[in-house]
C-alpha positions as CSV (number, residue, x, y, z in Angstrom):
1,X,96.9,97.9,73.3
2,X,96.1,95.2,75.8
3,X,97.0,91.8,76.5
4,X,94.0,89.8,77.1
5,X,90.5,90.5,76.9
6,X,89.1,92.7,79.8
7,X,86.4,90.3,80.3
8,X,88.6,87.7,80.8
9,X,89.9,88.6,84.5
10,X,91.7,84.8,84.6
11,X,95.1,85.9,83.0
12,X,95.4,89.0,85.3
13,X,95.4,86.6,88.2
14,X,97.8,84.1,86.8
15,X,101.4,83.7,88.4
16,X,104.3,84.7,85.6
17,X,108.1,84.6,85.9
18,X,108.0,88.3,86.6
19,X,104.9,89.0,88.6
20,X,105.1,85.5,90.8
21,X,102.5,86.1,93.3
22,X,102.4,82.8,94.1
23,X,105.9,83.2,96.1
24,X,105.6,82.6,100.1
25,X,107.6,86.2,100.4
26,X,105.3,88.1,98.0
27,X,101.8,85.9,99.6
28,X,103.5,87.4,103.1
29,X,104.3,90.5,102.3
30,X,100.5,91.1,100.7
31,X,98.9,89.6,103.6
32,X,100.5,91.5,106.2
33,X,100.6,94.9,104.2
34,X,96.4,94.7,104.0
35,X,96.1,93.3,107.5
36,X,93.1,95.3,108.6
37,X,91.2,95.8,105.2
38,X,87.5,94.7,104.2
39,X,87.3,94.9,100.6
40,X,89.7,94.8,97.2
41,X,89.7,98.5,97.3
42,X,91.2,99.3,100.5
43,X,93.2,96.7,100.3
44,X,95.1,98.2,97.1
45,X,95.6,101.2,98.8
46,X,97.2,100.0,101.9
47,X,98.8,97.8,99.2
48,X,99.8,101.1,97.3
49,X,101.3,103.1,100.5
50,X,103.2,99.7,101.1
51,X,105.1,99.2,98.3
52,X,105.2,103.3,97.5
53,X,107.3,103.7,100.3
54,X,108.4,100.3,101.6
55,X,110.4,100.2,98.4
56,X,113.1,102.7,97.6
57,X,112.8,104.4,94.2
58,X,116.6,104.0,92.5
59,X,117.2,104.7,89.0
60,X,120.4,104.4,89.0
61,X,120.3,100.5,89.3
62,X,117.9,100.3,86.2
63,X,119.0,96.4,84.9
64,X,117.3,94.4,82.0
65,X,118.3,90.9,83.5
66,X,115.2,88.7,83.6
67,X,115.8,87.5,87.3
68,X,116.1,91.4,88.8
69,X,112.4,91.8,87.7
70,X,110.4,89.6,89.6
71,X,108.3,90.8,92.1
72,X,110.0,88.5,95.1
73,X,113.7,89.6,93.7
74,X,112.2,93.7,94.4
75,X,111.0,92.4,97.6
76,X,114.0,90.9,98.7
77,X,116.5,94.5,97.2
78,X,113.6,96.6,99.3
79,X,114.4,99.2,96.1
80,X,114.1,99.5,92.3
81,X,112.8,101.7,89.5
82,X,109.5,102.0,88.5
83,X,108.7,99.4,86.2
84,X,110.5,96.8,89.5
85,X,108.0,98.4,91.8
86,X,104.6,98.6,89.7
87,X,105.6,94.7,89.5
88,X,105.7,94.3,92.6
89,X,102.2,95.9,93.3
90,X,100.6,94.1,90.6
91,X,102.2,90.2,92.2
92,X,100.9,91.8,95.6
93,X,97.5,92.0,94.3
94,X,96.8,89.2,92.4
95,X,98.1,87.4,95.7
96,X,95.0,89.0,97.2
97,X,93.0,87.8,94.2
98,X,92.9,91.7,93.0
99,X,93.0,91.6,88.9
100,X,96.4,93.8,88.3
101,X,98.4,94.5,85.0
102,X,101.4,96.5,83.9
103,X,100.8,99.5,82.7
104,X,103.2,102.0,80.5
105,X,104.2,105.0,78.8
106,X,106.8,107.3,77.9
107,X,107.5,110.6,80.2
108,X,109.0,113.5,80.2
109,X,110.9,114.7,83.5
110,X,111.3,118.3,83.0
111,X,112.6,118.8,86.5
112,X,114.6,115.4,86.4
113,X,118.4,115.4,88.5
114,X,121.2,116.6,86.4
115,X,123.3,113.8,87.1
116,X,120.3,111.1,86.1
117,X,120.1,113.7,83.3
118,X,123.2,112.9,81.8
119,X,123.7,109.3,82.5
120,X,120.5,108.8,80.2
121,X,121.7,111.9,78.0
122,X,118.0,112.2,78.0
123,X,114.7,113.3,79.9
124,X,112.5,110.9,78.2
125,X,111.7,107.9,80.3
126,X,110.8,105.1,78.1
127,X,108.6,102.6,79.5
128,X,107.9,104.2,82.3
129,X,105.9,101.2,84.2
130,X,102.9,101.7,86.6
131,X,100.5,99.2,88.5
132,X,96.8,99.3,87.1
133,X,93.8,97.5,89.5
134,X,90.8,95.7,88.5
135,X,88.3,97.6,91.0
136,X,84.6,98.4,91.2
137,X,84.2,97.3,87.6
138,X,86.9,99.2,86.2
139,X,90.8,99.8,85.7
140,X,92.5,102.2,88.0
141,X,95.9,103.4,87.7
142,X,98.6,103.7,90.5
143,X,102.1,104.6,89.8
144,X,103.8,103.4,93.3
145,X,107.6,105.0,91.6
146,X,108.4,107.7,94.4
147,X,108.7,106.7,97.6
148,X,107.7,109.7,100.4
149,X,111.1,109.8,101.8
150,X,112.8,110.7,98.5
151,X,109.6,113.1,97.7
152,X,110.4,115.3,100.8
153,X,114.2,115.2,100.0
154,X,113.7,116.6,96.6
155,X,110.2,119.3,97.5
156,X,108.0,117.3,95.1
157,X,104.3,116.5,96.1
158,X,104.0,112.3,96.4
159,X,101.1,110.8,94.6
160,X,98.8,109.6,96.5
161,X,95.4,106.8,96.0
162,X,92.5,106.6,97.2
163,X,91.5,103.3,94.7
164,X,89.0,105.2,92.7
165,X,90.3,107.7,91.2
166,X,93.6,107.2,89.0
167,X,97.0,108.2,90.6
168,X,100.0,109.4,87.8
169,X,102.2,112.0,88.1
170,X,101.1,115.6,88.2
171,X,102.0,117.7,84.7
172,X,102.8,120.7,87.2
173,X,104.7,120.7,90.5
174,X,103.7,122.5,93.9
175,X,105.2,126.2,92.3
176,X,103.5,126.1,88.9
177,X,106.7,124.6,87.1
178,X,106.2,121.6,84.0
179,X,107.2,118.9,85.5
180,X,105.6,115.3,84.0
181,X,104.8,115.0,80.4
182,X,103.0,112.0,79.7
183,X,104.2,111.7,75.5
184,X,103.2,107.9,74.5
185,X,100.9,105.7,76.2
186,X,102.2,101.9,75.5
187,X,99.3,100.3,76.7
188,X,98.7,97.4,79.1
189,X,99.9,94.0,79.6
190,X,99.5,91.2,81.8
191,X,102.7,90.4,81.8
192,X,106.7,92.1,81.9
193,X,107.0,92.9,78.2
194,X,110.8,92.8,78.7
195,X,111.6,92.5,74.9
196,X,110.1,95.3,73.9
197,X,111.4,97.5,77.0
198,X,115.3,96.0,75.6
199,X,114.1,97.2,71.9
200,X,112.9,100.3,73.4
201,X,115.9,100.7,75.8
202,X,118.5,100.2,73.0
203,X,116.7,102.7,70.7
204,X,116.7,105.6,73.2
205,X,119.6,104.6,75.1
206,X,122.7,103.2,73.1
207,X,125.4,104.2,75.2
208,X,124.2,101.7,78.2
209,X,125.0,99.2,75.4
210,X,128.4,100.2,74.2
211,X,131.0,98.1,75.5
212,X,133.6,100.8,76.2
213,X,130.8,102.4,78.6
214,X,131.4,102.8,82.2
215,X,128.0,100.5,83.5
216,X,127.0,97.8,81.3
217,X,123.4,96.7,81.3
């Protein structure tokens, strides 16, 4: 599904309470991160590389509080989990005037940490997010999760983008192992769709909900 029509560019420029490009900090930190550029396409990559690994990928720090989403709140922790950073890249953008929207989907991580592993009980990743751009006439996707330091910490190949060709997560790593399933596509939105990431969340992972557990979401 998608939120909006495509032909209507308007709503994935707009300012929300999650992606507010219209912040000084996120305005700033666009600006300066494209300093350089000529067009909307190279100023999503350099927009990209920024907030790929300007931004520390933590999963263990996963919160569904409204205020920890917004793009100027990431900004400000300098870390956060996917669906924090693909916010961030989409506020960045559309403070460039670059059409940007959320993009999501359920994952596998067949190669995910042990410990992560059994804190979700689980190697399904449910609302995975990613950043998609409005370039050249068409959507591109860019999944800014794994930042290059972590990515040569763990062996694993970081994505790069090159804003016309989509950049997810490889099915295989480097040695031939499985390693990212893609198993539902969500859609896109033009905004957070933080009520149905709780729904989702609560489905898949209960015990982040039980009262007796050790971290409380």
């Amino acid at each position: 599904m998608t939120n909006g029509k495509e032909n209507d560019l308007h709503i994935f420029l707009t300012p929300t309470d999650a992606i507010d490009c219209d912040t000084p900090d996120v305005i700033e930190f666009a600006r300066a991160s494209a300093e350089g550029t000529q067009n909307d396409r190279e100023k999503a990559v350099k927009l990209f590389y920024a907030v790929r690994d300007g931004i520390k990928y933590n999963p263990y720090q996963v919160t569904i509080s409204p205020e920890e989403f917004r793009a100027s709140r990431v900004l400000k922790k300098k870390e956060g989990w996917c669906v924090e950073k693909a916010i961030l890249l989409a506020a960045a953008a559309r403070a460039l005037k670059i059409p940007s929207r959320l993009g999501c989907a359920n994952i596998r991580n067949h190669l995910v940490s042990e410990s992560l592993k059994e804190a979700m009980k689980t190697d399904l990743f449910v609302f995975h997010g990613f950043t998609e751009f409005y370039l050249d006439g068409r959507w591109i996707k860019a999944t800014p999760a794994f930042d290059i330091k972590m990515c040569r910490e763990i062996d694993i190949d970081p994505i790069e983008f090159d804003g016309r060709t989509d950049a997810i997560f490889n099915k295989y790593d480097r040695r031939g192992s499985l390693y990212i399933e893609y198993v539902d596509d969500l859609g896109s939105f033009a905004d957070l769709p933080l009520e149905q990431i709780i729904t989702a969340f609560k489905k898949y992972y209960p015990h982040f909900f039980d009262e007796s557990a050790p971290v409380k979401w």
